[in-house]
C-alpha positions, -999 to 999 in steps of 0.1 A, spaced: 56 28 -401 50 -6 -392 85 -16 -386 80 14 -360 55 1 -345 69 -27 -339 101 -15 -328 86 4 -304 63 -28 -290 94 -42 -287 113 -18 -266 83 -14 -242 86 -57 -234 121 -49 -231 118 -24 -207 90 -44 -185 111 -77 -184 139 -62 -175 123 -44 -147 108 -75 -137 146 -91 -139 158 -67 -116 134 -69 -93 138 -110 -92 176 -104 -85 169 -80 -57 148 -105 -42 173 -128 -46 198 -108 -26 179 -97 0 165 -132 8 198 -142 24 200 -114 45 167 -113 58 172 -148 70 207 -141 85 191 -111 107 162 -140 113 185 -165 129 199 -141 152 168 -130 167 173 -91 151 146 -74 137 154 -77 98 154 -44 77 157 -66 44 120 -68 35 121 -30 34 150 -27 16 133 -48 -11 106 -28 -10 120 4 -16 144 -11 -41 115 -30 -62 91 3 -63 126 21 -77 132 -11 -101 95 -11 -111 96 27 -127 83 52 -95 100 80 -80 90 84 -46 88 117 -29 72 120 9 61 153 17 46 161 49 60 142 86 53 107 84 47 92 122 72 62 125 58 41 150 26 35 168 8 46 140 -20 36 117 -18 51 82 -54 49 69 -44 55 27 -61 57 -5 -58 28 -28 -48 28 -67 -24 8 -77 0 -23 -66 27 1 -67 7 15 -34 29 -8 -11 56 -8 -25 58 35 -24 47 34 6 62 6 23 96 15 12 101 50 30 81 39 63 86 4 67 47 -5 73 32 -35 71 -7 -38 56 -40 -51 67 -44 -75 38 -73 -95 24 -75 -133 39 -74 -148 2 -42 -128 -8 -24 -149 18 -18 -182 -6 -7 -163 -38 23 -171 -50 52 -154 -44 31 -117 -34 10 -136 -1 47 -149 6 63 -116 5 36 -100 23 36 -122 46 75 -117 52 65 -81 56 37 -93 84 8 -84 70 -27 -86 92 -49 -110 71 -88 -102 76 -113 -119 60 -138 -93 53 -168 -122 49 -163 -140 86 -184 -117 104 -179 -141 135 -145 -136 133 -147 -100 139 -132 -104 180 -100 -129 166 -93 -100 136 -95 -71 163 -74 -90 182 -48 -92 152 -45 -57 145 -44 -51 175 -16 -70 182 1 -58 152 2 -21 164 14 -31 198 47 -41 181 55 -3 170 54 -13 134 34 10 115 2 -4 99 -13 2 68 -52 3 58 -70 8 25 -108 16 36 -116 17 1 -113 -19 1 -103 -18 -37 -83 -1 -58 -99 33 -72 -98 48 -108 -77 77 -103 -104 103 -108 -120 100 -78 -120 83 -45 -142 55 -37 -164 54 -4 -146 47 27 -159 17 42 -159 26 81 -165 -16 85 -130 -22 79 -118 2 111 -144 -14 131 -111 -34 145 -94 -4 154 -119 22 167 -112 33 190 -72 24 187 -49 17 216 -42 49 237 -4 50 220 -17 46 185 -24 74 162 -45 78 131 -23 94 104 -39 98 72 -19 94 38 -27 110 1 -7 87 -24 -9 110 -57 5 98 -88 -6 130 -99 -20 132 -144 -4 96 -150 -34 80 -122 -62 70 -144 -34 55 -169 -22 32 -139 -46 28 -121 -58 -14 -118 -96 -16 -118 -129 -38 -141 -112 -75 -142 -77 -66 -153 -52 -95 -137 -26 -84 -116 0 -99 -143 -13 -75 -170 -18 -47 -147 24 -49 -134 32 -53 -170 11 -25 -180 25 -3 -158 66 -11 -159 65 -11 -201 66 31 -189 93 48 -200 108 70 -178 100 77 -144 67 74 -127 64 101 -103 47 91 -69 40 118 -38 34 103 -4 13 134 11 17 123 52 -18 146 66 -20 155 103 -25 129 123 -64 127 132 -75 146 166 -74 121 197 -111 135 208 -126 123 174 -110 81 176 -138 65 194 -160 62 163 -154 43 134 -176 63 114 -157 93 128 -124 86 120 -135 74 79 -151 105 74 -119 127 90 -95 107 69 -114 104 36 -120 146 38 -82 154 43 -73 130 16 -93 141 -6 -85 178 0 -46 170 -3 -58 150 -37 -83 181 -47 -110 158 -52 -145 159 -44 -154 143 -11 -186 121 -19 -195 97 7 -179 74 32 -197 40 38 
């Protein structure tokens, strides 16, 4: 029994390092390429190749239902796991609206920042104007954008308040923006993955690529919210938090 045991302990290290291998050696030949398409001045599909390829690599099967908007859009998302960018970066090529003190972390800020993330700081209250101004800008480059109003990574059993704060740079959005609102459902595996308490983000990625098999992920793109209701922040969290949490089943509770 215990030579089972630790058989089996051994398999799952296997399986997580060599996930993490894979994922290294994508990196390393995408890298290249993403700086060839840099030097001549194209826009470079590399960083979401790597994307898709490393939530592949890392153990999730990604399915999109629904019409996801491809441009011009803010995608306002529910947050569980790490694996959250990587699903949903890979099919839509978004970029996120990322906390300030992920910028310096090695090797994640960097390829976030690749991706051009939007760095906010969600302590400077004074620099509320300069952060509008950078997501603003950010959407005016047709990209699609990314927000977690949760502001942290849920349980899987229910989803956290909203925090209408974090839209206060985007409410109302440009005229040529739209609100799109996106239920990521890793359906009875998302209390068992889901990164929360004081768990590192080391153990976490582990934790979840020592899986076996595949982990099933549905991107559920919503109606985009109604044009009528964007002028208030408060507004627009309590739309998108409702029709998440209906595509999710889950109780509504409260936006903040």
């Amino acid at each position: 029994m215990a030579s089972r045991s630790i058989a089996r302990a051994e398999g799952f290290a296997f399986r997580a390092w060599f996930r993490v291998a894979t994922i290294a050696i994508l990196l390393l030949a995408c890298l290249p390429l993403h700086g060839a398409w840099r030097l001549l001045g194209l826009r470079s599909p590399w960083p979401r190749a790597f994307l898709r390829g490393a939530a592949r690599a890392a153990g999730a099967k990604v399915t999109v239902t629904g019409a996801p908007l491809t441009r011009d859009v803010l995608y306002i998302a529910n947050h569980l796991s790490w694996l959250d960018i990587l699903a949903l970066a890979g099919p839509t090529g978004t970029a996120f609206v990322a906390k300030a003190d992920m910028a310096p972390w090695p090797v994640i800020g960097w390829l976030a920042t690749l991706n051009n993330s939007v760095y906010v700081s969600r302590e400077a209250r004074l620099d509320a104007g300069a952060q509008a101004g950078l997501l603003r800008a950010a959407l005016e480059t047709h990209q699609p954008l990314a927000i977690f109003p949760e502001g942290t990574t849920g349980d899987g059993v229910a989803l956290l308040p909203f925090r209408s704060s974090l839209l206060a740079a985007v409410a109302p959005p440009p005229d040529s923006v739209a609100i799109q609102p996106v239920a990521i459902d890793y359906g009875p595996a998302a209390a068992g993955i889901a990164w929360t308490g004081d768990e590192s983000v080391g153990h976490n990625a582990m934790r979840v690529m020592r899986r076996p098999g595949r982990l099933a992920v549905t991107l559920n793109f919503l109606d985009p919210l109604p044009p009528a209701g964007l002028s208030d922040r408060k507004a627009i969290t309590a739309q998108a938090r409702a029709a998440i949490a209906a595509a999710l089943g889950q109780s509504q509770g409260l936006s903040s």
